[in-house]
C-alpha positions in Angstrom: 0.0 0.0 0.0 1.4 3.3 -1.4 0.9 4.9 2.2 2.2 8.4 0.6 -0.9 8.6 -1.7 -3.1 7.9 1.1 -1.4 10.8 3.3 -0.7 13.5 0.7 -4.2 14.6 -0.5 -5.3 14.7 3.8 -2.0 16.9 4.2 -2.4 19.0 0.7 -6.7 19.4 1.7 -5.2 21.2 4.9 -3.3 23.9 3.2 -0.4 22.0 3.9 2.6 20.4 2.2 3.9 17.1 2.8 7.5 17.1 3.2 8.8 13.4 4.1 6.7 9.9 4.9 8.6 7.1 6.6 7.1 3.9 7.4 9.8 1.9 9.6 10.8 -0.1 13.1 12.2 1.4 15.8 12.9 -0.7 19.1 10.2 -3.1 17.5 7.3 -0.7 17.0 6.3 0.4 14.0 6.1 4.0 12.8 4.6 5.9 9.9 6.3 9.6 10.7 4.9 12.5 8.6 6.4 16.1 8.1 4.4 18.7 7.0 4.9 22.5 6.8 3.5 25.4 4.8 5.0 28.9 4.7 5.5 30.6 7.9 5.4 27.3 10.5 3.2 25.3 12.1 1.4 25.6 15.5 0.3 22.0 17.8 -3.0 23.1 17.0 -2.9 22.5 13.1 -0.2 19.7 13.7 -3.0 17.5 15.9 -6.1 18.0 13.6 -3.9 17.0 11.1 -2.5 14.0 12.7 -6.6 13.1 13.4 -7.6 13.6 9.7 -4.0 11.3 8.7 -5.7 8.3 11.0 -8.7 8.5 9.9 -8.0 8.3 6.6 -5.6 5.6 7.5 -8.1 3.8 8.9 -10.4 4.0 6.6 -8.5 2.0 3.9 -7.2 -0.2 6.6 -3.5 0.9 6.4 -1.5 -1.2 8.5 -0.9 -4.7 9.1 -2.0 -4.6 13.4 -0.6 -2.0 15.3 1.7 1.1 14.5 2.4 4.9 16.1 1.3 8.4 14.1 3.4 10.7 14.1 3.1 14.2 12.5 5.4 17.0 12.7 6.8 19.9 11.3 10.0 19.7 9.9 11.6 21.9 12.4 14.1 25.0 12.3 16.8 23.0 10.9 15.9 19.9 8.6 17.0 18.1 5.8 16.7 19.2 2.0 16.0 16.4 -0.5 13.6 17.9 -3.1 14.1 20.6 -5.3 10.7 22.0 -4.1 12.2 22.2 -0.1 15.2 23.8 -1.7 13.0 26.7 -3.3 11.4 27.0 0.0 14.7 27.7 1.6 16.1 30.2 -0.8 17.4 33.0 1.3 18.0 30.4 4.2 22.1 29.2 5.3 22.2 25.7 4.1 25.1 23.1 4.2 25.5 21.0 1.7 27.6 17.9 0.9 29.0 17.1 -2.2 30.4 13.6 -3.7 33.3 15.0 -5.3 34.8 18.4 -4.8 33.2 21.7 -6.5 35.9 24.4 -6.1 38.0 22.9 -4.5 35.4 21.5 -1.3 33.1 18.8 -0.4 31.4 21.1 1.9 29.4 24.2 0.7 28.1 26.4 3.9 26.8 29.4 2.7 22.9 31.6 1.9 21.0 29.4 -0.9 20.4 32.2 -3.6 18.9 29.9 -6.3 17.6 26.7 -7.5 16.7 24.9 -11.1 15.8 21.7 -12.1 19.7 21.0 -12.7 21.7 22.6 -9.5 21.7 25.4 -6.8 23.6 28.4 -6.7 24.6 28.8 -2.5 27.0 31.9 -1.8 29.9 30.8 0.3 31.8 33.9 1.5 30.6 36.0 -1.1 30.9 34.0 -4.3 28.2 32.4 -5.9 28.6 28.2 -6.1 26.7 26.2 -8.4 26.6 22.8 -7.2 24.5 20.4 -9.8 21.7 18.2 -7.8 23.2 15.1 -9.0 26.9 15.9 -6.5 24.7 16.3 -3.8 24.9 14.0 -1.1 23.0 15.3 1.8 22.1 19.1 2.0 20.2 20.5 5.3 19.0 24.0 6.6 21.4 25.9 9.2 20.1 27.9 11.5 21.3 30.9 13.2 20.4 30.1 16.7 21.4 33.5 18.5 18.9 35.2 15.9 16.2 32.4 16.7 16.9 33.0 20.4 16.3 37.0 20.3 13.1 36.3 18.3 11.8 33.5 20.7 12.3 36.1 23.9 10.5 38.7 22.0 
């Protein structure tokens, strides 16, 4: 059972996007996580009715062979990058990404994600423009800068 069609037209009907789906075991329980976000965050309220509309649907087409755990989240501050649609959404953002063979010279590209296209990303290390091609990438996540998020949260 293709458990990400059953999930993404629940998440997408909320005004939300579904960013991952995993279905796996972990100390012998299985767990179907789902991240969702839309622009400007999440609150618990919109997380939980979401996670309610997710099992019902789930149950509904009787997803699951016995017993498993739900759980819904937001990606978080810093997360992961695997699309190129979660790369758009983070243009502007400090990202890190890994590379499988060196682009100018490094395998590691920290710098502010200026642009995406279907064949690479342009990230700005220390002033320069880097075009790294999708295909080099290895992993790529979001970097927060946590004295920033730390003045806005004590606001």
């Amino acid at each position: 059972m293709d458990v990400e069609a059953l999930v993404r037209p629940v998440v997408e009907g909320s005004g939300l996007e579904l960013f991952d789906v995993v279905y796996d075991r972990s100390g012998g329980r299985r767990i179907l996580r789902v991240t969702v976000d839309r622009d400007g965050g999440l609150d618990l309220d919109t997380i939980a009715s979401t996670s309610d509309k997710i099992a019902r649907r789930l149950d509904l087409e009787g997803f699951g062979e016995g017993r498993y755990e739900l759980e819904v989240s937001s990606p978080g501050i810093e997360h992961p990058l695997k699309t190129a649609a979660q790369f758009t959404r983070a243009v502007g953002t400090t990202v890190k990404v890994r590379t499988a063979s060196a682009i100018d010279d490094a395998r590691v590209h920290a710098g502010t994600l200026r642009a995406v296209d279907d064949d690479a990303v342009v990230i700005e290390v220390d002033g320069d423009p880097r075009r790294v091609p999708m295909v080099s990438i290895t992993s790529a996540r979001t970097v927060a800068d946590w004295a920033a998020e730390l003045k806005r949260s004590s606001v």
